[in-house]
N, C-alpha and C positions, 0 to 999 in steps of 0.2 A: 223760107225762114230757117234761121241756124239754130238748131240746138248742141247744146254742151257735146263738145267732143268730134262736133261736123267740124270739116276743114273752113277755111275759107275761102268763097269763091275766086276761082284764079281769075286773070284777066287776059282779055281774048288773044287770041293770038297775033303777035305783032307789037302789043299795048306793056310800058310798063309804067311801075307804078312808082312815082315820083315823089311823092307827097302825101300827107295824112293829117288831117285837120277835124276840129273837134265842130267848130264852127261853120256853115257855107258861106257866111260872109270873108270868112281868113282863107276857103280856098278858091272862091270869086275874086279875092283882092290876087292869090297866086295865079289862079288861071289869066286871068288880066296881063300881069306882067310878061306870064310865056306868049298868050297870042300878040302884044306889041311887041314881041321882038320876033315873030312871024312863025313860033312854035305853037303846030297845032296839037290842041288837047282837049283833054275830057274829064269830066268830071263823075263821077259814080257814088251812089248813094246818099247825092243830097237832099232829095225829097224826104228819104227815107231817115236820116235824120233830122229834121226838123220835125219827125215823130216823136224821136224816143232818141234825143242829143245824147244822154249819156251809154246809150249799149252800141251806140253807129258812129265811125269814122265817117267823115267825106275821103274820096280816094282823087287824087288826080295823077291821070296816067299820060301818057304820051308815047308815040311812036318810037319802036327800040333804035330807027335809026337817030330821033332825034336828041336821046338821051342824054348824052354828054352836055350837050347845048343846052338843056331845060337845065340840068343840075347847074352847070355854069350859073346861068341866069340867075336861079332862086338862091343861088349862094352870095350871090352881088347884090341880091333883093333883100336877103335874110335880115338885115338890122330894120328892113321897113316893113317886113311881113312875119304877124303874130303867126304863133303856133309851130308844129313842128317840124315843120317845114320839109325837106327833102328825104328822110330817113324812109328805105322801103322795108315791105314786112309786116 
């Protein structure tokens, strides 16, 4: 659990983070689009928001070699996928 002033947890090594969605369904509709173009990804903290939606992002990460290639994608996807799409942080 985070309290005020904890960082945030990083993500593992190797993984970055591509995406940030308030919803799991807007970053299942993201993750979707990267694995049919054959980018494997992941998803983190979607359980955990559909606890408490307003204090948790969904994170969707993906490998640093694939990065270029997810951001591609979700930028080509972006007019068909809500939320905030690609911005990391």
């Amino acid at each position: 659990m985070l309290f005020e002033g904890d960082p945030e947890p990083t993500s593992p090594e190797g993984l970055v983070i591509v995406g940030r969605y308030e919803s799991p369904v807007e970053a299942q509709m993201a993750k979707g689009a990267l694995e049919s173009a054959g980018v494997e990804c992941f998803l983190v903290g979607e359980n955990t928001n559909n606890l408490l939606p307003a204090a948790f992002r969904v994170r969707l990460q993906v490998k640093r070699e694939d990065e270029a290639a997810a951001r591609e994608i979700m930028a080509q996807s972006a007019g068909d996928l809500p939320g905030e799409g690609i911005g990391e942080g």
